[in-house]
C-alpha positions as CSV (number, residue, x, y, z in Angstrom):
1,X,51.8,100.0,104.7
2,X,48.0,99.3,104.2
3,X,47.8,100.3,107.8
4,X,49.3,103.6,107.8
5,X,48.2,104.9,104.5
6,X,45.5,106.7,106.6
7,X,47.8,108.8,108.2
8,X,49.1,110.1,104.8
9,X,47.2,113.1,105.4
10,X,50.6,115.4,105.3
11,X,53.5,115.8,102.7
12,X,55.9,114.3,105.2
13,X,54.1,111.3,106.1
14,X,53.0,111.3,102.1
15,X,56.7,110.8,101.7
16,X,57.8,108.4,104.2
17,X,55.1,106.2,103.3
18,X,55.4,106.3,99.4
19,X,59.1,105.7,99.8
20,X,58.2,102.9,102.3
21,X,56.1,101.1,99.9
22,X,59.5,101.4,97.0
23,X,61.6,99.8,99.1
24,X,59.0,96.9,100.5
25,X,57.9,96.7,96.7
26,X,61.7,95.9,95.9
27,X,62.4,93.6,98.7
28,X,59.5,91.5,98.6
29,X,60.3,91.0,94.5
30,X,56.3,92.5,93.7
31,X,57.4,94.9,90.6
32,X,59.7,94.8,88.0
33,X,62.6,96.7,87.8
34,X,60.7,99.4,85.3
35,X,58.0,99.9,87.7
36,X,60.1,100.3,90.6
37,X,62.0,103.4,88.5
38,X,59.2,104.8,87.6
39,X,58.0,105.2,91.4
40,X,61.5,106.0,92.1
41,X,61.4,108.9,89.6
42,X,57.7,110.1,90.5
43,X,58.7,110.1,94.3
44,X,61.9,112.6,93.4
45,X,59.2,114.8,90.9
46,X,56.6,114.8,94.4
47,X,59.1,115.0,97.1
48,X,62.3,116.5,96.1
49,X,63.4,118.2,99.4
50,X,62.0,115.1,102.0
51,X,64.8,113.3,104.1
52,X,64.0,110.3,101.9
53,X,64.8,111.6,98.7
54,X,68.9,110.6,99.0
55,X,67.7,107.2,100.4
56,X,65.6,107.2,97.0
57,X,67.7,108.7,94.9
58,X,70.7,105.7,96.1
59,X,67.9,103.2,95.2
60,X,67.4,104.4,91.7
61,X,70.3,104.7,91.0
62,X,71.2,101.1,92.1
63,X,68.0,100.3,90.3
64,X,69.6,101.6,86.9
65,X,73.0,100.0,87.3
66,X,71.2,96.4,88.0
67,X,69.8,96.7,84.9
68,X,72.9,97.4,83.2
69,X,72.7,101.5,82.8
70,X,76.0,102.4,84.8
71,X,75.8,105.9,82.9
72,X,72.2,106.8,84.6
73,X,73.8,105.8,87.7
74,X,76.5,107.5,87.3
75,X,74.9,110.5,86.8
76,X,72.2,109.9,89.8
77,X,75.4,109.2,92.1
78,X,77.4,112.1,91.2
79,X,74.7,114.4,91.2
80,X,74.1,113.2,95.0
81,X,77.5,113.3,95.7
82,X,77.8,117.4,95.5
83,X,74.2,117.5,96.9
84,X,74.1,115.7,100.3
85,X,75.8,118.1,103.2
86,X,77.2,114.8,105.2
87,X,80.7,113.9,104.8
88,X,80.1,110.4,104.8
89,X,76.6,110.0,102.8
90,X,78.7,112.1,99.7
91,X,81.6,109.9,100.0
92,X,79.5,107.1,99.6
93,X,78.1,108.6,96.8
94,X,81.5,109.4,94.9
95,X,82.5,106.2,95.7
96,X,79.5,104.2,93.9
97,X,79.4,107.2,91.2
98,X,83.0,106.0,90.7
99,X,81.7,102.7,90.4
100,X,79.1,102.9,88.2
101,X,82.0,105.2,86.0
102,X,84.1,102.5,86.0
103,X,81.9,99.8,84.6
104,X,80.8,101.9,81.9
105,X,82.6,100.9,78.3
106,X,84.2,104.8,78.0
107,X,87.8,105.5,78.7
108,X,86.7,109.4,79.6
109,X,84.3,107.6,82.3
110,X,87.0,105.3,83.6
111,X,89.0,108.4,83.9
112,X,86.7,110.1,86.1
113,X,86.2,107.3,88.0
114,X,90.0,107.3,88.8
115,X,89.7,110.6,90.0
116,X,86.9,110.4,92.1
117,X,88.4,107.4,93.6
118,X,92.0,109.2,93.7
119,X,90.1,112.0,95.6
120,X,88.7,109.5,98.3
121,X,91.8,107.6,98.7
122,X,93.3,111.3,100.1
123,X,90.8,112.1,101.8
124,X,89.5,111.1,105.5
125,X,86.2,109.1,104.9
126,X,86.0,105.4,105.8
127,X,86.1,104.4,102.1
128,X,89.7,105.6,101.5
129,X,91.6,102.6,101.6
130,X,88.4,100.8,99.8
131,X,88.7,103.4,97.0
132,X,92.9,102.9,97.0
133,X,92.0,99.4,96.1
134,X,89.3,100.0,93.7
135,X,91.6,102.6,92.0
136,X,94.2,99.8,91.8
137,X,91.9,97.5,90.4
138,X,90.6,99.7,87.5
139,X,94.0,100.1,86.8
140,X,95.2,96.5,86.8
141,X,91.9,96.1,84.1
142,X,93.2,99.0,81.9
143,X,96.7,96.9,82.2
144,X,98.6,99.5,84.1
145,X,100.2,97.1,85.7
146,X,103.2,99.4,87.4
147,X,100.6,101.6,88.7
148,X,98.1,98.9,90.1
149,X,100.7,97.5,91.7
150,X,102.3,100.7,93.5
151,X,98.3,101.5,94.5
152,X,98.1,98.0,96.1
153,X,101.7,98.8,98.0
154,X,100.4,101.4,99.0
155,X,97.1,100.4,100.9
156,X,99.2,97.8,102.3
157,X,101.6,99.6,103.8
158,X,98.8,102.2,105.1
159,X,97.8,98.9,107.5
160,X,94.3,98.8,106.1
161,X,91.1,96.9,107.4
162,X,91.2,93.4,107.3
163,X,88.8,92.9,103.9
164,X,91.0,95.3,102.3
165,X,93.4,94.0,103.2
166,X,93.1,90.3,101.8
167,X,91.6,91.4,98.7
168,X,94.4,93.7,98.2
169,X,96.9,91.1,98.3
170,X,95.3,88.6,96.6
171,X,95.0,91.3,93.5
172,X,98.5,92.0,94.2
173,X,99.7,89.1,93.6
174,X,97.5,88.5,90.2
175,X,98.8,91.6,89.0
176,X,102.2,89.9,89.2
177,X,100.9,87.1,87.3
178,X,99.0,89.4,84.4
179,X,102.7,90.6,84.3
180,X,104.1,87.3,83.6
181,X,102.9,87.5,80.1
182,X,105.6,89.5,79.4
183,X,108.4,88.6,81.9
184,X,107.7,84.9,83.1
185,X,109.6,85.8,86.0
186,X,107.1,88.0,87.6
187,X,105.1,84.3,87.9
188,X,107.3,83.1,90.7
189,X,106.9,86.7,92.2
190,X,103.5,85.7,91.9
191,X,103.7,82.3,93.3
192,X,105.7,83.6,96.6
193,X,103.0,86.1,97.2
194,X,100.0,84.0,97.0
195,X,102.0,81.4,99.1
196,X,101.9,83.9,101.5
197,X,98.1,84.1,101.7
198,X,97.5,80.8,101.5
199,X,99.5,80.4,105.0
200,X,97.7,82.9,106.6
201,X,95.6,81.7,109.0
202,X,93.9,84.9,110.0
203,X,92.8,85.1,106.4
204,X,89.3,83.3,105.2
205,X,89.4,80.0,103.7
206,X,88.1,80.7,100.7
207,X,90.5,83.5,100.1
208,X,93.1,80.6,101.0
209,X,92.0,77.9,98.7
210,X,91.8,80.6,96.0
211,X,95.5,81.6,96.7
212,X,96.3,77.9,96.6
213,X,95.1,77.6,93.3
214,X,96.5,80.6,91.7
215,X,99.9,80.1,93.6
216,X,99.9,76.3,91.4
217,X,98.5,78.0,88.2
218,X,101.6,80.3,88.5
219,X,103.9,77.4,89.0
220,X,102.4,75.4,86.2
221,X,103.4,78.5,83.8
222,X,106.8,78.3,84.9
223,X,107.0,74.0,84.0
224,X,106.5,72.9,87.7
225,X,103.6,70.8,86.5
226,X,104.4,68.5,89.7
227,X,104.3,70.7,92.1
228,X,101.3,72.3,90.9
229,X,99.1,68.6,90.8
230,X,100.2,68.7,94.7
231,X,98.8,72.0,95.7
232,X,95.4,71.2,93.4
233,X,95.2,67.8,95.5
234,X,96.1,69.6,99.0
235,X,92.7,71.0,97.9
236,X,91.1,68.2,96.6
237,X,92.3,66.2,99.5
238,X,91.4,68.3,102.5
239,X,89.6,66.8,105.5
240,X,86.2,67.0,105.2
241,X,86.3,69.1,108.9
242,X,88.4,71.3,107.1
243,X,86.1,71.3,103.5
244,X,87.7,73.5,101.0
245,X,85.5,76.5,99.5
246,X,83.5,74.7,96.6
247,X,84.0,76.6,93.8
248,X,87.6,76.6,94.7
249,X,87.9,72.9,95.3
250,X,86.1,72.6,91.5
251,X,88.6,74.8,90.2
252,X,91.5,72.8,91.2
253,X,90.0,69.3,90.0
254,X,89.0,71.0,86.9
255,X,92.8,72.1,86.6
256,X,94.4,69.1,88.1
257,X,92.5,66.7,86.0
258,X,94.0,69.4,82.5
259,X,97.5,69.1,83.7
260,X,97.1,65.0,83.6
261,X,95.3,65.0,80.3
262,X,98.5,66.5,79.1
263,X,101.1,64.5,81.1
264,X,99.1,61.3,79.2
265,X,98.0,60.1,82.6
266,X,94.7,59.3,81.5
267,X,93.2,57.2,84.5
268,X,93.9,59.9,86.8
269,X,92.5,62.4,85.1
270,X,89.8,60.5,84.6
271,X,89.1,59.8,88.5
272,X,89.5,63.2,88.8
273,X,86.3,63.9,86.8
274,X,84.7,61.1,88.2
275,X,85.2,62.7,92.0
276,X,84.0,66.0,90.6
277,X,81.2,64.7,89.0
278,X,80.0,62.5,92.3
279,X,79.9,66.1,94.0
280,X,77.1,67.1,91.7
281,X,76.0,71.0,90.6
282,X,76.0,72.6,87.4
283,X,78.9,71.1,85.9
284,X,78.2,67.3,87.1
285,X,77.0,66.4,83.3
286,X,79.8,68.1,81.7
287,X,82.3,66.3,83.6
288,X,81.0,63.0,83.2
289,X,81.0,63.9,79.7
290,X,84.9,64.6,80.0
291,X,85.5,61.5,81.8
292,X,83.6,59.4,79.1
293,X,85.3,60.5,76.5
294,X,89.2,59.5,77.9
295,X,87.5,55.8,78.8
296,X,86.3,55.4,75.3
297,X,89.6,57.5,73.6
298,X,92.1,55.4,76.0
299,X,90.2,52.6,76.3
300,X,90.0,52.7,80.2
């Protein structure tokens, strides 16, 4: 950047090179967040028509929601959205406007946002079935559960691309088990469909381990305690050629080792926490706290 800034002797190369130096500035961490804005918004005030100012505009935007203001991306977003001429750039736009929408507190943004994704979702862009999902999920966060769950049918049976496609069943199937609040039943729905999942081999292991563990949380609700320690230990257990997802694997000690505390089976629980612990990370104190305290309460 030092070495072209000589040949900023036009507006255009002005432009390239000042919005050059934002997005350097932002990868290489050199300014805060606030400065980066402000050269965001004095690059739009100097160069409003350059073929940078979208790519700009997407970064301040993203700038304001990283931050926390999903309103003054929302706006930024939108505003881009009827702006840019290609298809694809506005859908993107809509898309993340919808986004930003959604993750606003206001019900009259998440409404919008369920438009603009509704509009996507019937629509030709790339992001359709993405938006058909996200749609589903800022309904299954409202607690619409019907109509999350009819959205995620949906993309399904539209025989969308393969990250969709997980995430759509896996959210599927945790509608089902929000809905067991209310009618237990829907937990073996649940169950079944994360089974499913889990048995997928064309599916990533970490999605697989995750639907291991929800599929036993769903069949601990229904009192199949037993069969819910042996799918958190399939987990735990798992050749280390095979190594479950981490977070995953923690999860189902964490979970295994709650569902002994309460069938009094203290020393297992206990080597439980003990394994967990041996694994280190953030959690390796509490655990050994958790493990101490069963030795000294059960004098183990």
């Amino acid at each position: 950047l030092k070495t072209a800034e000589p040949e900023a002797d036009a507006p255009p190369r002005a432009a390239s090179l000042a919005a050059a130096a934002i997005f350097a500035a932002d990868n290489a961490g050199t300014k805060s967040r606030g400065e980066l804005v402000a050269d965001c918004q004095k690059f739009l005030g100097q160069y409003p028509d350059s073929p940078e100012s979208a790519d700009v505009s997407f970064k301040l935007a993203e700038l304001h929601a990283r931050g926390g203001d999903h309103a003054a991306a929302e706006i930024i977003l939108a505003g881009l959205a009827e702006k840019l001429t290609e298809s694809e750039s506005a859908a993107l736009a809509k898309f993340l406007a919808a986004q930003a929408a959604s993750r606003s507190m206001s019900a009259v943004a998440g409404e919008r946002a369920l438009v603009w994704l509704n509009e996507l979702a019937q629509g030709q862009s790339s992001l359709k079935h993405r938006a058909r999902f996200e749609q589903a999920s800022l309904l299954l966060r409202q607690k619409k559960f019907a109509d999350a769950l009819a959205l995620h049918e949906s993309t399904l049976a539209a025989n969308p691309p393969d990250n969709v496609k997980h995430a759509a069943r896996m959210e599927r199937a945790d509608v089902l088990f929000a809905m067991g609040a209310t009618q237990p039943e829907k937990f073996d729905e649940a169950a079944a469909a994360y089974e499913l999942i889990a048995s997928d081999k064309t599916a990533p292991p970490d999605w697989r381990d995750q639907a291991v563990c929800k599929r036993a949380a769903a069949l601990a609700r229904r009192g199949q305690a037993e069969k819910a320690l042996a799918l958190y230990r399939e987990v735990l257990e798992r050749p280390s050629a095979e190594g479950a997802d981490q977070f995953w694997l923690m999860k189902a000690g964490i979970e295994a080792a709650r569902l002994l505390e309460e069938q009094q089976d203290w020393e297992a629980a206990v080597a439980v926490y003990d394994r967990l612990a041996s694994a280190g990370g953030a959690q390796r104190e509490e655990l050994m706290q958790r493990a101490r305290r069963l030795r000294l309460e059960h004098f183990i």
